[in-house]
PDB file of N, CA, C and O in Angstrom:
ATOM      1  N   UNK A   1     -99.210 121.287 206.289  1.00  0.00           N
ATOM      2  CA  UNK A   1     -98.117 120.384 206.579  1.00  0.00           C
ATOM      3  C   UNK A   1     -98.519 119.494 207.741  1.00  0.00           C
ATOM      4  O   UNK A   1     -98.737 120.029 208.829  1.00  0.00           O
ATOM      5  N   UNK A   2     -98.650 118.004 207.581  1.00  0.00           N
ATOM      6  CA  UNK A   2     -98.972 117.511 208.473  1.00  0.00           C
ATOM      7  C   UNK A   2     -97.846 117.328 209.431  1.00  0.00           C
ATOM      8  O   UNK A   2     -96.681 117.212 209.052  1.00  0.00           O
ATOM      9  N   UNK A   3     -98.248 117.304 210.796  1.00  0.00           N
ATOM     10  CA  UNK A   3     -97.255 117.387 212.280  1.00  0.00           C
ATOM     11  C   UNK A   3     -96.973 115.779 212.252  1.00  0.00           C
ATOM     12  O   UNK A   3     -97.726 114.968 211.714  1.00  0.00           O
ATOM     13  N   UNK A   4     -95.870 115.490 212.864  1.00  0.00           N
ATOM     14  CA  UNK A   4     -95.377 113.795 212.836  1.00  0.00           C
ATOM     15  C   UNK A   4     -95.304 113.550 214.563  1.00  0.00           C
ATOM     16  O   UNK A   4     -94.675 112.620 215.067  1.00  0.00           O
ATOM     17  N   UNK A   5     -96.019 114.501 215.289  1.00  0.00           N
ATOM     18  CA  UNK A   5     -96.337 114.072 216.667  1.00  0.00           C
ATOM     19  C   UNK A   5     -97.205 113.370 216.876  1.00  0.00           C
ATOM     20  O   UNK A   5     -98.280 113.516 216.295  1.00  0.00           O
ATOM     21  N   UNK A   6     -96.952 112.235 217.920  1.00  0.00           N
ATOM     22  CA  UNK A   6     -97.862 111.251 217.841  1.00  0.00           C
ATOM     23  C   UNK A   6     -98.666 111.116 219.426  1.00  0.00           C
ATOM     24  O   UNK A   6     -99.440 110.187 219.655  1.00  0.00           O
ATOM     25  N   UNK A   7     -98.366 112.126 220.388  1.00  0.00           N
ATOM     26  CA  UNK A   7     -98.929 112.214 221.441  1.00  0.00           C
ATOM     27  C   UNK A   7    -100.184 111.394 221.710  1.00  0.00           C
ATOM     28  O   UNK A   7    -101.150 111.706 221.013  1.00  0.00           O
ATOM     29  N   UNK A   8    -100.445 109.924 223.013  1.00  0.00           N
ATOM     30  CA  UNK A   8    -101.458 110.225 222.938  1.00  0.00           C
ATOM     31  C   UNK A   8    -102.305 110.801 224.557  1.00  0.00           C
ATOM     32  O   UNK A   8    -101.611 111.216 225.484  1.00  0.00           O
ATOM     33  N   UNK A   9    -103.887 110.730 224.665  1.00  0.00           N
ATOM     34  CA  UNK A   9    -104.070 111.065 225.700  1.00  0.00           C
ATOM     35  C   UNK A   9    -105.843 110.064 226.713  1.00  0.00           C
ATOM     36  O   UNK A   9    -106.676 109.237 226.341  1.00  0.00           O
ATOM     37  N   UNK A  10    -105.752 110.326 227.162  1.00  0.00           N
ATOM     38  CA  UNK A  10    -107.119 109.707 227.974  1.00  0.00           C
ATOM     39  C   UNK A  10    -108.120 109.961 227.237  1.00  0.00           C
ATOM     40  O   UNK A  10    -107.970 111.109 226.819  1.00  0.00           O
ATOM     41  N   UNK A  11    -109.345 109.381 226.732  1.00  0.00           N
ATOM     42  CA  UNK A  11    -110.397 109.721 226.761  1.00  0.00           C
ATOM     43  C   UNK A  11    -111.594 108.896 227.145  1.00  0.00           C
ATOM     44  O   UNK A  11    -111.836 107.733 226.823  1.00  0.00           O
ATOM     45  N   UNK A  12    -112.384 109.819 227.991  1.00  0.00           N
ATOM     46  CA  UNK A  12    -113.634 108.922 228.606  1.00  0.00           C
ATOM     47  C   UNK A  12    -115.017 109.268 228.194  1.00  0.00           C
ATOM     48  O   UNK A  12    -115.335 110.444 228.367  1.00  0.00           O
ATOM     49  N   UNK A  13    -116.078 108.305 227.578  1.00  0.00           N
ATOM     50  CA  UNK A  13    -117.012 109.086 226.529  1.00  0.00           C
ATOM     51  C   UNK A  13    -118.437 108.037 227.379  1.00  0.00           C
ATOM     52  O   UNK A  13    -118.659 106.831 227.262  1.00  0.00           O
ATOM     53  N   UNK A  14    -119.117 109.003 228.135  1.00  0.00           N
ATOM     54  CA  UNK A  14    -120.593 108.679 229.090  1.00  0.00           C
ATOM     55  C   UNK A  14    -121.556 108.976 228.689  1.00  0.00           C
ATOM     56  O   UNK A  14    -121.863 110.156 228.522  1.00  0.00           O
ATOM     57  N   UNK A  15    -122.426 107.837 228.378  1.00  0.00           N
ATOM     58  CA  UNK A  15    -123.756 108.868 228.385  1.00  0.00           C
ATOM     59  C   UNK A  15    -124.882 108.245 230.160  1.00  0.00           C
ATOM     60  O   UNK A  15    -124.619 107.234 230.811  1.00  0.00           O
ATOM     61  N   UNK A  16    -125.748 108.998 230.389  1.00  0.00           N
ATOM     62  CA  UNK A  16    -126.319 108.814 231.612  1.00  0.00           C
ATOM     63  C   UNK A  16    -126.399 107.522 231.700  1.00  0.00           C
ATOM     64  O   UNK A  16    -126.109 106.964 232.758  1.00  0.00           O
ATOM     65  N   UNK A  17    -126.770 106.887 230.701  1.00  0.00           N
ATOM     66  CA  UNK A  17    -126.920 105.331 230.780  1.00  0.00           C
ATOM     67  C   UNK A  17    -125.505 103.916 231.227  1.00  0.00           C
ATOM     68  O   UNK A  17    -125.586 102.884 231.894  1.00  0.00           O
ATOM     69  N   UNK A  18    -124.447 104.504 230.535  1.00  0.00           N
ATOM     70  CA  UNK A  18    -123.217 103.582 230.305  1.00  0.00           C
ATOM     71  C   UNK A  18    -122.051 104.151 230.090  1.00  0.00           C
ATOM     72  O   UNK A  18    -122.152 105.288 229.628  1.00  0.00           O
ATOM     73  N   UNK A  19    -120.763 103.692 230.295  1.00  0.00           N
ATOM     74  CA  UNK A  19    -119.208 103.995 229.473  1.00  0.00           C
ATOM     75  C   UNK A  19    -119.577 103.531 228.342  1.00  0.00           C
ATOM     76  O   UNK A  19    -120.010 102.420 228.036  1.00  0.00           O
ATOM     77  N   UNK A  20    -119.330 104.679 227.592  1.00  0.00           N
ATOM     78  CA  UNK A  20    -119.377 104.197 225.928  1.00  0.00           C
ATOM     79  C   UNK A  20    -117.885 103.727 225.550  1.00  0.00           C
ATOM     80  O   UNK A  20    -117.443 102.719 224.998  1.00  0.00           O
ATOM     81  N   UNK A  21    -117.180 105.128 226.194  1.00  0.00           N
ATOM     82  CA  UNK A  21    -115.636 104.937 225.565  1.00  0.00           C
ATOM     83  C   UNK A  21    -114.601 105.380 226.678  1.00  0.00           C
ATOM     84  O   UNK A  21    -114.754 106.450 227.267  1.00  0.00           O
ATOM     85  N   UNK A  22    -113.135 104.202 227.057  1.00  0.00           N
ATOM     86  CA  UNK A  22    -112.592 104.794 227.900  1.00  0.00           C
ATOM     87  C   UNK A  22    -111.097 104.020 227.128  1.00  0.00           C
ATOM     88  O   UNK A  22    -110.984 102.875 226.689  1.00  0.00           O
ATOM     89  N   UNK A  23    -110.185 105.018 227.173  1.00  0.00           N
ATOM     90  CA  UNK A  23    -108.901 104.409 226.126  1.00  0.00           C
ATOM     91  C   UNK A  23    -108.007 105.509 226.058  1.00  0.00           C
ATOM     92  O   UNK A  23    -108.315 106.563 226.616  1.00  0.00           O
ATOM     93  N   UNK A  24    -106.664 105.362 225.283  1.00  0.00           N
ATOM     94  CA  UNK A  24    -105.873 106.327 225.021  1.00  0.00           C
ATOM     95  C   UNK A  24    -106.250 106.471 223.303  1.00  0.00           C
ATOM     96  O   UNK A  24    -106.504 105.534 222.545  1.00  0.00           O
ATOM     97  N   UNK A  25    -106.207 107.737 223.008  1.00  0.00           N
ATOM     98  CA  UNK A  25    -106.509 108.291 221.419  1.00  0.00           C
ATOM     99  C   UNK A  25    -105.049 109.210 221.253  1.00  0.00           C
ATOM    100  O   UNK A  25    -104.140 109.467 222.043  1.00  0.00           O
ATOM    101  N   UNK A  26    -105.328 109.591 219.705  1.00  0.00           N
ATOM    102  CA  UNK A  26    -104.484 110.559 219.654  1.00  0.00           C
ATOM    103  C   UNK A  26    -105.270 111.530 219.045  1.00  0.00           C
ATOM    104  O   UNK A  26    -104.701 112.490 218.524  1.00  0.00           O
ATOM    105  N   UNK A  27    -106.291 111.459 219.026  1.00  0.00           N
ATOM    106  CA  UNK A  27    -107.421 112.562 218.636  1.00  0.00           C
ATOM    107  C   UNK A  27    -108.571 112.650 218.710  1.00  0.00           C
ATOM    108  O   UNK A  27    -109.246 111.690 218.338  1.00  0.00           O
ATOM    109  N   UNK A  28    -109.100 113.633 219.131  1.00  0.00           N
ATOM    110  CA  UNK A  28    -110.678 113.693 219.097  1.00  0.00           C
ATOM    111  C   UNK A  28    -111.267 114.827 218.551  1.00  0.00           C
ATOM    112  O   UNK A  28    -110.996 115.941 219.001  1.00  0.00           O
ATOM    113  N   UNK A  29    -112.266 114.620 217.366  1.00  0.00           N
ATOM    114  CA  UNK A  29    -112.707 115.823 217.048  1.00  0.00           C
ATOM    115  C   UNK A  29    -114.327 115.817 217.353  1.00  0.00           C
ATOM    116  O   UNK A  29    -115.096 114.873 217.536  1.00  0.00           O
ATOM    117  N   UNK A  30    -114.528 117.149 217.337  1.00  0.00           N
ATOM    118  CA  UNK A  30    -116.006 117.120 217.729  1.00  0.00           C
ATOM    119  C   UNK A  30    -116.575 118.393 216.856  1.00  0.00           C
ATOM    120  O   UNK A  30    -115.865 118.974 216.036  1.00  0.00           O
ATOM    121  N   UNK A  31    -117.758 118.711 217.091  1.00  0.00           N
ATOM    122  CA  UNK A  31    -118.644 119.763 216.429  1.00  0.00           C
ATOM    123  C   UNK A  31    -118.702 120.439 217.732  1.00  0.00           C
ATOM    124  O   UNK A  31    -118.392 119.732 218.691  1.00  0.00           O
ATOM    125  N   UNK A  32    -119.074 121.808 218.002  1.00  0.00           N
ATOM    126  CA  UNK A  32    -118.931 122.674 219.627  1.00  0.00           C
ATOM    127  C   UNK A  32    -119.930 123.553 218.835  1.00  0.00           C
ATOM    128  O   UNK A  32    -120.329 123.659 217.675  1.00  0.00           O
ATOM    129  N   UNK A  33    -120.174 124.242 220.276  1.00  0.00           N
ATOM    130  CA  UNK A  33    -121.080 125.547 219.905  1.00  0.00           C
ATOM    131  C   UNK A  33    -120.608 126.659 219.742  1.00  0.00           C
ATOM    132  O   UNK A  33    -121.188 127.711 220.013  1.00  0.00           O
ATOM    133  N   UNK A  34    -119.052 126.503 219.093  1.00  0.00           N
ATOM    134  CA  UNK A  34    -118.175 127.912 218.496  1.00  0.00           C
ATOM    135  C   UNK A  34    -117.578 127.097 217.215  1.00  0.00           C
ATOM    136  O   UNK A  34    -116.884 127.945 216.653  1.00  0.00           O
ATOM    137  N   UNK A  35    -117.510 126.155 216.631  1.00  0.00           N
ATOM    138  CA  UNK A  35    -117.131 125.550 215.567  1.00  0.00           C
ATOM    139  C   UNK A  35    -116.764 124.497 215.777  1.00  0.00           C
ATOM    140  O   UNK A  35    -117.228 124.007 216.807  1.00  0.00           O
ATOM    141  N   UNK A  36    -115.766 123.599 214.951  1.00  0.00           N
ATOM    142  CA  UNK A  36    -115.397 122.493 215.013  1.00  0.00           C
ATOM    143  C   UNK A  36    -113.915 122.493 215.756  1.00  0.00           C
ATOM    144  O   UNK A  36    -113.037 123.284 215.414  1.00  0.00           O
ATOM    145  N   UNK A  37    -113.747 121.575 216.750  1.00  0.00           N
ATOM    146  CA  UNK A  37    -112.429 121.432 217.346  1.00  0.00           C
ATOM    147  C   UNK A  37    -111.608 119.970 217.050  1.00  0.00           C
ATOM    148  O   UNK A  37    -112.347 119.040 216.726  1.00  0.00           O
ATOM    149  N   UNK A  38    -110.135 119.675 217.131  1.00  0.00           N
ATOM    150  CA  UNK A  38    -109.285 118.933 217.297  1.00  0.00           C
ATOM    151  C   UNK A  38    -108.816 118.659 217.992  1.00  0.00           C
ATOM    152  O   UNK A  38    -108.082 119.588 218.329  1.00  0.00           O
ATOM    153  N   UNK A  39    -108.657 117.661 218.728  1.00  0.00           N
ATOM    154  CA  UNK A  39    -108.351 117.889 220.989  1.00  0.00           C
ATOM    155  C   UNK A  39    -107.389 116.743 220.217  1.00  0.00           C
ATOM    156  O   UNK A  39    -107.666 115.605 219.837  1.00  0.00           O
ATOM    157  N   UNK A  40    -106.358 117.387 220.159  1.00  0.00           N
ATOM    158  CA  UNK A  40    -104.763 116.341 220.596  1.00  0.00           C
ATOM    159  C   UNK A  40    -104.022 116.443 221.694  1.00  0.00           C
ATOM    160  O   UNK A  40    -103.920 117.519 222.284  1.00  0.00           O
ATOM    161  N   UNK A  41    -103.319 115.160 222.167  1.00  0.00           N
ATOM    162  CA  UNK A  41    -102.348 115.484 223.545  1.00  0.00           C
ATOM    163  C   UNK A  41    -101.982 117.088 223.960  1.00  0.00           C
ATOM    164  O   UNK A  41    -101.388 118.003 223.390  1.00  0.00           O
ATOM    165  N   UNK A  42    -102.537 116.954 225.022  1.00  0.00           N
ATOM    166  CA  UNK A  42    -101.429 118.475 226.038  1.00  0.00           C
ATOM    167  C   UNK A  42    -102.539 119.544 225.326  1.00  0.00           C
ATOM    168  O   UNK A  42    -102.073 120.677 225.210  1.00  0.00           O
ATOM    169  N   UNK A  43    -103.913 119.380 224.833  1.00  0.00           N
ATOM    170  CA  UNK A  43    -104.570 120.464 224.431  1.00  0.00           C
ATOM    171  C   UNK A  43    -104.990 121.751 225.682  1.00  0.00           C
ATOM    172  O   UNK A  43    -105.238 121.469 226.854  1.00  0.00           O
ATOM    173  N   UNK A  44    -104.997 123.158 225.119  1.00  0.00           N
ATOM    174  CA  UNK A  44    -105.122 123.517 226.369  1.00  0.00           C
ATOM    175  C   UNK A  44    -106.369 123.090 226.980  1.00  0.00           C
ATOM    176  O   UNK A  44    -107.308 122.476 226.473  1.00  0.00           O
ATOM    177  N   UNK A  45    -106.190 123.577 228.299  1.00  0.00           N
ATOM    178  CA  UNK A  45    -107.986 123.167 228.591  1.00  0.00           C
ATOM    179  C   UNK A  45    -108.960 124.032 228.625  1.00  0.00           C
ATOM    180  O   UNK A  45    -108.921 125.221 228.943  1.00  0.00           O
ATOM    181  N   UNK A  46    -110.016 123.256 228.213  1.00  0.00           N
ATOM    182  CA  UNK A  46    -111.330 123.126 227.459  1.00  0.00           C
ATOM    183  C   UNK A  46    -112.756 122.836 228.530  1.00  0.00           C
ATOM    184  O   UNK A  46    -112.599 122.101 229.505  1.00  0.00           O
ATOM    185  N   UNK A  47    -113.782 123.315 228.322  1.00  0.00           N
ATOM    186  CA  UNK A  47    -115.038 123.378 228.534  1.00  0.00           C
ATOM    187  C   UNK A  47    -115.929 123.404 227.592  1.00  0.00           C
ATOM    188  O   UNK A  47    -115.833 124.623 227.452  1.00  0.00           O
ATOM    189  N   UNK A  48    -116.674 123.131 226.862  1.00  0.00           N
ATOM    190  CA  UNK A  48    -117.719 123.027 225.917  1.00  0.00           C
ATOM    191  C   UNK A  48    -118.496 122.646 225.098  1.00  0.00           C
ATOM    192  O   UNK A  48    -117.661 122.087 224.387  1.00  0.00           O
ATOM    193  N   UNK A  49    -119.431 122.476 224.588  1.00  0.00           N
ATOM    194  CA  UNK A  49    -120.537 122.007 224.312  1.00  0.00           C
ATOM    195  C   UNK A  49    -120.383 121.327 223.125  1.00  0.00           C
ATOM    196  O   UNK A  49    -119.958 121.969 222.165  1.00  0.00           O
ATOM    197  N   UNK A  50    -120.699 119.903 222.964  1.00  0.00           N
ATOM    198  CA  UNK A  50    -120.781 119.158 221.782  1.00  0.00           C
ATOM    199  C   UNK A  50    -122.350 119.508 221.391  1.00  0.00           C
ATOM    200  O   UNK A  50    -123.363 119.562 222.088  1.00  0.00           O
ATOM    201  N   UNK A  51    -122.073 119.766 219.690  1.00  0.00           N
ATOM    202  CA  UNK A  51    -123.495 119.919 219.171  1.00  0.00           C
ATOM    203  C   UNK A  51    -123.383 118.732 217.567  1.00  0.00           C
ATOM    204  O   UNK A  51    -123.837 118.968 216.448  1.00  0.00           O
ATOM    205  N   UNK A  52    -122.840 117.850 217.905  1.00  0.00           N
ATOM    206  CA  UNK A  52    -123.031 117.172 216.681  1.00  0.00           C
ATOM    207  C   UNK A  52    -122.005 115.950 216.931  1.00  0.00           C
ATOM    208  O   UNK A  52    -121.396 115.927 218.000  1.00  0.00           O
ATOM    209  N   UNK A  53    -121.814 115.009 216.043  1.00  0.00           N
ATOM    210  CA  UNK A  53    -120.593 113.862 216.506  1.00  0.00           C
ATOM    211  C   UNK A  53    -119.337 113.932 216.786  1.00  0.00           C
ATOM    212  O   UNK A  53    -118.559 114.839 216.489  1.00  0.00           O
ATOM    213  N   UNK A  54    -119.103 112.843 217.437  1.00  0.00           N
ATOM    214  CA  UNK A  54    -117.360 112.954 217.883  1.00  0.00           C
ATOM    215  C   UNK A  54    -116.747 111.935 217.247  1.00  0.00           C
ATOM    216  O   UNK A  54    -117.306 110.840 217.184  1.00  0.00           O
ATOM    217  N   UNK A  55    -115.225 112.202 216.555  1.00  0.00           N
ATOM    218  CA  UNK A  55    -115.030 111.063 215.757  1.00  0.00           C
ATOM    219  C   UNK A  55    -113.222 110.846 216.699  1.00  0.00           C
ATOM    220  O   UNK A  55    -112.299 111.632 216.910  1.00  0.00           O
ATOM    221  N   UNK A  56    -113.379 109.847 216.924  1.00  0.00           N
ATOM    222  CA  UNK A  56    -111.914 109.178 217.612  1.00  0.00           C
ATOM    223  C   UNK A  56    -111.165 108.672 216.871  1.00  0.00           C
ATOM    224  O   UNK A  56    -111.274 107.657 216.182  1.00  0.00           O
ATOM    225  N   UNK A  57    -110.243 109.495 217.017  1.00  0.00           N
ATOM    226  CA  UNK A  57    -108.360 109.049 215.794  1.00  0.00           C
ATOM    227  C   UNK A  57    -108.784 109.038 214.286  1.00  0.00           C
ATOM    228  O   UNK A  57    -108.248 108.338 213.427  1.00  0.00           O
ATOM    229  N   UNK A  58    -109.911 109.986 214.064  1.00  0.00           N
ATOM    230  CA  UNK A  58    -110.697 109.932 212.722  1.00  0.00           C
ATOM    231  C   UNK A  58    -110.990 108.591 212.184  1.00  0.00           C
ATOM    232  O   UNK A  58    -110.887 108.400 210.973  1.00  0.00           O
ATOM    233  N   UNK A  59    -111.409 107.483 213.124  1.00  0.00           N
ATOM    234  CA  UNK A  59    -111.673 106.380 212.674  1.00  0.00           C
ATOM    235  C   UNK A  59    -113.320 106.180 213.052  1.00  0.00           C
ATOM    236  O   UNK A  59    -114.335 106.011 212.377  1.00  0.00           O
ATOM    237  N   UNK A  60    -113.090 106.268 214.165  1.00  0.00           N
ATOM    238  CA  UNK A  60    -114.454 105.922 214.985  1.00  0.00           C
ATOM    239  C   UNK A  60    -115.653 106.978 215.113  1.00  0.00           C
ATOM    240  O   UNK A  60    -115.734 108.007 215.783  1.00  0.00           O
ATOM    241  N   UNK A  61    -116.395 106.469 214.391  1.00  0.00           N
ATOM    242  CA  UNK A  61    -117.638 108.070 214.469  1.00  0.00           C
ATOM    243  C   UNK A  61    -118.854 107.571 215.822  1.00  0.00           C
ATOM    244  O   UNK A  61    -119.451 106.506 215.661  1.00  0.00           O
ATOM    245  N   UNK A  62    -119.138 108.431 217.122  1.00  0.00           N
ATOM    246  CA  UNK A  62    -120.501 108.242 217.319  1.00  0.00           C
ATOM    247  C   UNK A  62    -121.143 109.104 217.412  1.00  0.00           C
ATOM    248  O   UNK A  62    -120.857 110.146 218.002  1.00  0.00           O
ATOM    249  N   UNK A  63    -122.469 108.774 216.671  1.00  0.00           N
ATOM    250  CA  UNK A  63    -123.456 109.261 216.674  1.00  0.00           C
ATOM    251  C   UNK A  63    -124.127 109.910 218.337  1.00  0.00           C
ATOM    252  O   UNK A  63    -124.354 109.296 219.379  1.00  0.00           O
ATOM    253  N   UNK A  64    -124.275 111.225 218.025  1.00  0.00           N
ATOM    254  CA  UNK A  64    -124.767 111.914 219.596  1.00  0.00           C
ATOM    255  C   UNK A  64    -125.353 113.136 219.068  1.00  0.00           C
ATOM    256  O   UNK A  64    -124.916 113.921 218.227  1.00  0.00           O
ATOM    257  N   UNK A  65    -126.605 113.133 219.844  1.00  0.00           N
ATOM    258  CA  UNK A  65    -127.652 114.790 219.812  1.00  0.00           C
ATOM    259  C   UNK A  65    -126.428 115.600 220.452  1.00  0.00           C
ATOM    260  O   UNK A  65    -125.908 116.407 219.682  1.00  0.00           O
ATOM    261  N   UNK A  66    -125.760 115.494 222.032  1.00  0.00           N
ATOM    262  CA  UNK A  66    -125.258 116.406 222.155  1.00  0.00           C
ATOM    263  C   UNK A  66    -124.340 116.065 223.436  1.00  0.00           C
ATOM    264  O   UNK A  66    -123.980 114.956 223.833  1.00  0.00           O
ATOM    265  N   UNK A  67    -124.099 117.194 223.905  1.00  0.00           N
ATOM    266  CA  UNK A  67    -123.339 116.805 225.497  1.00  0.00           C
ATOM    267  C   UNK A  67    -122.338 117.724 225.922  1.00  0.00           C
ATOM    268  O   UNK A  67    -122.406 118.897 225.555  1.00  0.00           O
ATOM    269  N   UNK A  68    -121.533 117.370 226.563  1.00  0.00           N
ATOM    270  CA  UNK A  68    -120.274 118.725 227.334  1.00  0.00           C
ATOM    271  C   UNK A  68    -119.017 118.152 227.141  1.00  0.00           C
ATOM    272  O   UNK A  68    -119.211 116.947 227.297  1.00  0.00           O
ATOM    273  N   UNK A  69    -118.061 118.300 226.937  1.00  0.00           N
ATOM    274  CA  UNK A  69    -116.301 118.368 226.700  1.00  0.00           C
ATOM    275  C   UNK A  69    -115.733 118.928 227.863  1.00  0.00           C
ATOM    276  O   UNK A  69    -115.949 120.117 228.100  1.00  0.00           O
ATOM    277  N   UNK A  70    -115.039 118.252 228.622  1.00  0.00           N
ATOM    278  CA  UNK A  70    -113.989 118.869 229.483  1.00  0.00           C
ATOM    279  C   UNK A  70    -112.331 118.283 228.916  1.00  0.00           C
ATOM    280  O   UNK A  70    -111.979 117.105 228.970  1.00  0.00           O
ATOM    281  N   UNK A  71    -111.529 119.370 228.413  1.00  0.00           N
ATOM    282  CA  UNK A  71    -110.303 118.626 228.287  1.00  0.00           C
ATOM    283  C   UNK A  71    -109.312 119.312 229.427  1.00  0.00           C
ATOM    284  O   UNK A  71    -108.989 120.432 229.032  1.00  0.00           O
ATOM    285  N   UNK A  72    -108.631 118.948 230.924  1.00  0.00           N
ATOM    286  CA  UNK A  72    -107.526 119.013 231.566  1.00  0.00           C
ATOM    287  C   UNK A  72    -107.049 117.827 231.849  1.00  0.00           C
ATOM    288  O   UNK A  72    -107.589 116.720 231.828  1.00  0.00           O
ATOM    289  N   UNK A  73    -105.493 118.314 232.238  1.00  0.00           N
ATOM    290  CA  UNK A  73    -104.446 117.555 232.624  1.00  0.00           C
ATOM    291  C   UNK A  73    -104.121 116.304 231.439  1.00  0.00           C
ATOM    292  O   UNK A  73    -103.655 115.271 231.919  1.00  0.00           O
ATOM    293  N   UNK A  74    -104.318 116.329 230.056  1.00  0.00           N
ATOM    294  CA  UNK A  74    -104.307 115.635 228.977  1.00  0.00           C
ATOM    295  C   UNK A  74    -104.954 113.951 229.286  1.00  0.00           C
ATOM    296  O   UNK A  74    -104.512 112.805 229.201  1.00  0.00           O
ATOM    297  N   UNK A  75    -106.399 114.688 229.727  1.00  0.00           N
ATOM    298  CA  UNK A  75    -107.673 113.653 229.777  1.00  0.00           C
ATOM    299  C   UNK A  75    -109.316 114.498 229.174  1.00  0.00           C
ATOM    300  O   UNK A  75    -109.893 115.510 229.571  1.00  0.00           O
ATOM    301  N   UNK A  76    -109.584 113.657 228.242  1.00  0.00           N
ATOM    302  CA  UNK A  76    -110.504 114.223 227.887  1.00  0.00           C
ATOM    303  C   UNK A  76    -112.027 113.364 227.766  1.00  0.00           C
ATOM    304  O   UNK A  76    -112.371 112.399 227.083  1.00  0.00           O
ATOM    305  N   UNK A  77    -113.061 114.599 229.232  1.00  0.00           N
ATOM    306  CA  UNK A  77    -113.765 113.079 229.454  1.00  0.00           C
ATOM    307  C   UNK A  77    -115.297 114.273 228.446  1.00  0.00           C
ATOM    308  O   UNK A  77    -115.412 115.498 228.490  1.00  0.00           O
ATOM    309  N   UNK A  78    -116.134 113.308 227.726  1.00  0.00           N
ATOM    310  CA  UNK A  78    -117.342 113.788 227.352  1.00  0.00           C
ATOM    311  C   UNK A  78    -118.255 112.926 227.994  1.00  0.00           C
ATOM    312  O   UNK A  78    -118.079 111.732 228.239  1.00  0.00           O
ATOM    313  N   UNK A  79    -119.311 113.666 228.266  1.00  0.00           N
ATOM    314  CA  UNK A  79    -120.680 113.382 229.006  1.00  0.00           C
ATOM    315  C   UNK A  79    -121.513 113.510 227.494  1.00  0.00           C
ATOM    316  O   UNK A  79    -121.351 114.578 226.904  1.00  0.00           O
ATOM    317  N   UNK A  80    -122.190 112.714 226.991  1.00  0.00           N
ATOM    318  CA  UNK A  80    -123.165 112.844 225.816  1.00  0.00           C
ATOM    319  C   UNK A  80    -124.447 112.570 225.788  1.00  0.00           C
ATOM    320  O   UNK A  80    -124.666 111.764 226.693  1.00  0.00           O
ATOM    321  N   UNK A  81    -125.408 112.825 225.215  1.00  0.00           N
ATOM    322  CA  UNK A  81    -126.814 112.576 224.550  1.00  0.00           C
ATOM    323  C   UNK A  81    -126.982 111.969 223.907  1.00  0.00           C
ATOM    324  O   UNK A  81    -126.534 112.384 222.838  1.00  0.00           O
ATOM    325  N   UNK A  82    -127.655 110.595 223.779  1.00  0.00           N
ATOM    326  CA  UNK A  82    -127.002 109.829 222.780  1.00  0.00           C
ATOM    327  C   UNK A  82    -128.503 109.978 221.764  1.00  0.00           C
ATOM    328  O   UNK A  82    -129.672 109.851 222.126  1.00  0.00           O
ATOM    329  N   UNK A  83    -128.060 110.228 220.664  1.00  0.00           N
ATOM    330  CA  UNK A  83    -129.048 110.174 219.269  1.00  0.00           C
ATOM    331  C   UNK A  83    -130.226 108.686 219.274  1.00  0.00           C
ATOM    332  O   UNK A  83    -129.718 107.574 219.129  1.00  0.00           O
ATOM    333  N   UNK A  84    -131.387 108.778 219.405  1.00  0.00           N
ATOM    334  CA  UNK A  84    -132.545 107.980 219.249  1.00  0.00           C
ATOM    335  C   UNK A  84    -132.643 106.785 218.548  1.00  0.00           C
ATOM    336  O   UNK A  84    -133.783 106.623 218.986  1.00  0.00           O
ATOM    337  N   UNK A  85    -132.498 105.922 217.941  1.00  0.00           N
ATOM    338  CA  UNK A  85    -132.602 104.849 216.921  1.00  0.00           C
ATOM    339  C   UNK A  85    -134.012 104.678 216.697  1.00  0.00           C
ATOM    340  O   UNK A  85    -134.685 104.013 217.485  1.00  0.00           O
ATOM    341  N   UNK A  86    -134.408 105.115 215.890  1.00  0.00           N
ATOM    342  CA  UNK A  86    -136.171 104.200 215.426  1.00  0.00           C
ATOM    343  C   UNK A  86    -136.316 102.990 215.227  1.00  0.00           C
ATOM    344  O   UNK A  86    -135.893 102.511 214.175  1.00  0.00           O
ATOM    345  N   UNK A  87    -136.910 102.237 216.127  1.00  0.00           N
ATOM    346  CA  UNK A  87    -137.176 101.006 215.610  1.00  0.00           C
ATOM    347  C   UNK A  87    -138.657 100.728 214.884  1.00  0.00           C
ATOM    348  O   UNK A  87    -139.759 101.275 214.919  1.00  0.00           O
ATOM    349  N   UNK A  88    -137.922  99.282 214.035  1.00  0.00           N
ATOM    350  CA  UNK A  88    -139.028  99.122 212.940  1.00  0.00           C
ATOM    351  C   UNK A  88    -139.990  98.112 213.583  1.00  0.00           C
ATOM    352  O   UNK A  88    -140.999  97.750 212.979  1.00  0.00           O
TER     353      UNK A  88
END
């Protein structure tokens, strides 16, 4: 049953180099090193490890080797690795 809450919350997305992403969402999902999570408004808080992409309001996919998740006080900032591009 889908929920009709529309909460949203902070999110800030770094890699060593740049702000990739800084905005209000109403979702973020990621891949972790205990399974896959859903970080909506007021999630409890969180510590842990991204091991695969993060996709914002299920619209926006980026591509990332890896990085860390902190979600308190309904702000959720990721530090990432950002995936290589080969050039031709």
């Amino acid at each position: 049953m889908a929920s009709s809450y529309t909460g949203t919350f902070r999110c800030v997305i770094l890699s060593a180099k740049q702000l990739i992403f800084e905005g209000e969402v109403n979702s973020v999902f990621i891949s972790g090193d205990r399974g896959e999570y859903e970080l909506l408004a007021y999630h409890y808080p969180l510590i842990g490890i991204v091991a695969g992409d993060v996709v914002l309001d299920w619209d926006k996919r980026l591509v990332v080797k890896g990085g860390v998740v902190r979600f308190f006080a309904n702000e959720c900032t990721i530090m990432i690795e950002e995936k290589q591009v080969a050039s031709e």
